[in-house]
N, C-alpha and C positions, 0 to 999 in steps of 0.2 A: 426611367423605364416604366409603363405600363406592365401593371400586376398583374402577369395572367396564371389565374389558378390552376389551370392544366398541368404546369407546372409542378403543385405542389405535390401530386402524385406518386412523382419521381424520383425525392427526395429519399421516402424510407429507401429506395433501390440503393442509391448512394449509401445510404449507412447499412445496408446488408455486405454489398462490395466490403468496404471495408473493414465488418465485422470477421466476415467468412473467409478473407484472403484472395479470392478469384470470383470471376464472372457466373461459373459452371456452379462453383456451392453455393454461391448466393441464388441463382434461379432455383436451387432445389430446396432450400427456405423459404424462399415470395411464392413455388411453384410457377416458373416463368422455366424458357428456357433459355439458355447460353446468349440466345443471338437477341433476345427480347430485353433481357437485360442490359446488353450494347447498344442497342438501338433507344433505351431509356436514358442512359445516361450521356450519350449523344444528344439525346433532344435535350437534356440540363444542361449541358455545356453549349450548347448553340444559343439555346433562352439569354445565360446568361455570359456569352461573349468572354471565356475564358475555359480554360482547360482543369476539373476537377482530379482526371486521375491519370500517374503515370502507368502504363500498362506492357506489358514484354509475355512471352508463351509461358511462364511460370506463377506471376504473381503480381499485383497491383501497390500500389501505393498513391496517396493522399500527394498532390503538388501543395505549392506553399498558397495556390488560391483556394485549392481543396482545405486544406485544415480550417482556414480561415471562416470559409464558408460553414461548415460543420461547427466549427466553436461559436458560430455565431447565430445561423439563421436554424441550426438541427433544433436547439435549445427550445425557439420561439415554436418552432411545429408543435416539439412536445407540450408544451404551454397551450396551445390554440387546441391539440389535441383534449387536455386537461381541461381548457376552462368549456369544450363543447360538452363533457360528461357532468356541468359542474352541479346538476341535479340529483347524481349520487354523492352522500354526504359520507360524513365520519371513514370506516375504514374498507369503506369500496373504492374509495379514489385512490386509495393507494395499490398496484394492482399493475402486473409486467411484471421485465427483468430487468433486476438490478444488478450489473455486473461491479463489483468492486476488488481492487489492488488493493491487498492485507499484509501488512508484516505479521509475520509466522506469530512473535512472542506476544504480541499484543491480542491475537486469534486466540490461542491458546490459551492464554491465562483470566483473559475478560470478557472476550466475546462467544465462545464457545459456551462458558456456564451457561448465560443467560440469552442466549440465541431463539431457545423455542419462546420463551416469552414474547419476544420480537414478531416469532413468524407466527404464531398464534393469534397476535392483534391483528394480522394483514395476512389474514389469511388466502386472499388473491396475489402478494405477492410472492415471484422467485428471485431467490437471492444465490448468485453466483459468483463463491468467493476463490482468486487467484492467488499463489504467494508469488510475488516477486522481488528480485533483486532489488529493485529501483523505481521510482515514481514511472519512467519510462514518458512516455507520450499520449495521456490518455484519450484525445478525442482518438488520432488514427486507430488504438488498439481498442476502442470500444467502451471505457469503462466511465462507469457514471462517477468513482470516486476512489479514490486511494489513501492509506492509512499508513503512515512512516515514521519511524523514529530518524533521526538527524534533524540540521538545521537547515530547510527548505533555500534550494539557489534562484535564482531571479525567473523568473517566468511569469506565465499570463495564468497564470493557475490564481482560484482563490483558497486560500489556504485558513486553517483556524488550527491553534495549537489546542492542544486537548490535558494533556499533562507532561509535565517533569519527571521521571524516572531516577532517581539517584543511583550510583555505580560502586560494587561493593568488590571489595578485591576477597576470595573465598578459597578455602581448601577443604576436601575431607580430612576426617582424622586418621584414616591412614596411609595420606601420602605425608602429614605434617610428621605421624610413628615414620613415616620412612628415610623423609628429608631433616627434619625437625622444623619448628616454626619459628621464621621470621621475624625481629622484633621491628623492622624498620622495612618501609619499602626498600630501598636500596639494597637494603641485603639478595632481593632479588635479580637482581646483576650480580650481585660481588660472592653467592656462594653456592652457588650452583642449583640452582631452585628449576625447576621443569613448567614452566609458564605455555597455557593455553591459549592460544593465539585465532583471535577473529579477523578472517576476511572484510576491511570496509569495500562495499559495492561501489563506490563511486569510483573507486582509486585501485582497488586491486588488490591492492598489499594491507596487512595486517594492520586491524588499528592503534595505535601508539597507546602505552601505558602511562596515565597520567594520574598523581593524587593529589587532589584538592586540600587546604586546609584553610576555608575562609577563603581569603582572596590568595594564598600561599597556595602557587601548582607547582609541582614537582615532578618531572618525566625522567624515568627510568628507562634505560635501552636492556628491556628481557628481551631473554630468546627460549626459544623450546621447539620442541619435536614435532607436536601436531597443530596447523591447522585447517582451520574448519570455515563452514560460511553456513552450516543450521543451526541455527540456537539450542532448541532438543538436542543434538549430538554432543555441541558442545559443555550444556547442563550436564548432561549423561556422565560424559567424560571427567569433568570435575567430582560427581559421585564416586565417579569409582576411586579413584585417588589417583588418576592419569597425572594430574601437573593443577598449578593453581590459577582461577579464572576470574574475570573481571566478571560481573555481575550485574543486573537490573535488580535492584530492590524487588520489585512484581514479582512475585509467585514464589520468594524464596523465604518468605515468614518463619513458614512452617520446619523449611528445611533446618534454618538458625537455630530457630526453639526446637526441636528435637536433638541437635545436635549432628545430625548427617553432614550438615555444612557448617567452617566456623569463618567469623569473620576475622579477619585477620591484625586490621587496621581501623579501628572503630573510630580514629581521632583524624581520619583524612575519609571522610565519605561525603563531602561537600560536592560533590563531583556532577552535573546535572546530565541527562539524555534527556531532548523534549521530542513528546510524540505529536503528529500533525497531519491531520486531514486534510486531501485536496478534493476539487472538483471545479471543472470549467465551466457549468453556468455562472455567468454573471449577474443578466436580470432577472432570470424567471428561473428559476429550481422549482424542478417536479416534485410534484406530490409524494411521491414514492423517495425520492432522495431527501426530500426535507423532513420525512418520518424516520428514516435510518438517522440522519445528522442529530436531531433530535433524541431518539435513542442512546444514541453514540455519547450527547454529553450525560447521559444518566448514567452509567457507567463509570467517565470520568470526572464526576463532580465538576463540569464546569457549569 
């Protein structure tokens, strides 16, 4: 197929659609109208002899040629876009919007302290962070990069782990004044212990209580009354002395050594959560996202 750069024009239109949901908000981003934005993305799909977007009176979506094309050739614009400024050096290249998928507890306890640092070096760009459930699909929903605790399922994503997170099973002292404390996991089945139960996203149901000791795992079938899918709430809840919760090491130091939280089982904390950065460039990662990724391992010590 002869390259015709008319073409590339058309392209941001495609990743507006997308971004914005429908044809109508995306002309009011580009400043186009309704039917200019249809007649743009018509002439992409006629260029390239395939059909970009499924469309209905509500709402658009990406076909399986559509992602394709966006995981592959959007990347290269931004690139061509990048290397046409590549006379602006140091931290003018970095500059736009940076959409990223956050896990809430990793925002909160690492990224938030040290954020303006971040946006103080780059100060062109915006950074637009979402929490969600799930890695989800990031070319269709827009995002240059997403940040998850679990162990990453097969996809075209490229992925880089960042840290290990160890898992502390924890009470206040005075649900332990109220229950008494534990000497053994199992006691947590066997004596009526009030356990705090987290939502896993992928599956729905609460995730399984498990202690590690060395390569020794041991799963206990708890039950309890609340749960939850915010980490903050769930934290919350274990302060008050609601029932006892599995734990991220991250952020809960201080709770320990003050004594607000006590660990219950200090000889089964073997237990690993590893957290993991995604993003769908393969060749060419922009300016702007290779300064966050960068970022991001100073943070995690990698």
């Amino acid at each position: 197929m002869r390259l015709d750069t008319r073409f590339l024009s058309e392209i941001p239109v495609i990743t507006a659609v997308v971004e914005s949901g429908t044809f109508g908000k995306a002309g009011k981003v580009l400043g186009l109208s309704q039917s200019a934005v249809s007649r743009a993305v018509q002439r992409l799909e006629q260029h390239l002899g395939t059909r970009l977007l499924d469309r209905n009176t509500r709402t658009v979506r990406l076909t399986e040629s559509g992602k394709r094309f966006c995981e592959e050739v959007v990347p290269l614009l931004g690139h061509l876009e990048e290397a046409a400024g590549a006379t602006r050096k140091g931290a003018a290249a970095v500059r736009g919007r940076l959409r990223v998928n956050v896990d809430p507890t990793f925002a909160r306890l690492m990224l938030m302290p040290r954020l303006k640092t971040f946006l103080d070096t780059y100060p062109e760009l915006h950074l637009d962070l979402a929490v969600r459930e799930a890695v989800g699909d990031l070319v269709s929903e827009g995002f240059d990069a997403a940040i998850r605790f679990g162990v990453p399922r097969p996809s075209s994503l490229m992925v880089r782990r960042l840290l290990e997170a160890r898992v502390l099973t924890c009470a206040a002292p005075s649900y332990l004044r109220r229950k008494g404390t534990p000497k053994t996991p199992r006691e947590l089945a066997s004596r009526g212990h009030d356990c705090l139960l987290f939502v896993d996203p992928s599956s729905g149901a609460p995730f399984p209580w498990e202690f590690h000791q060395n390569r020794k795992v041991l799963t206990v079938p708890v039950a309890g009354r609340i749960t939850m899918n915010d980490p903050s709430m769930y934290l919350e809840a274990c302060l008050a002395g609601l029932g006892v919760a599995q734990l991220f090491d991250l952020g809960t130091e201080a709770l320990l050594a003050s004594g607000r939280l006590v660990n219950l089982f200090p000889k089964w904390t073997d237990e690993r959560f590893p957290l993991y950065v995604y993003h769908p460039s393969r060749n060419f990662v922009p300016a702007k996202l290779r300064a966050f990724l960068d970022f991001i391992a100073t943070l995690t010590g990698i």
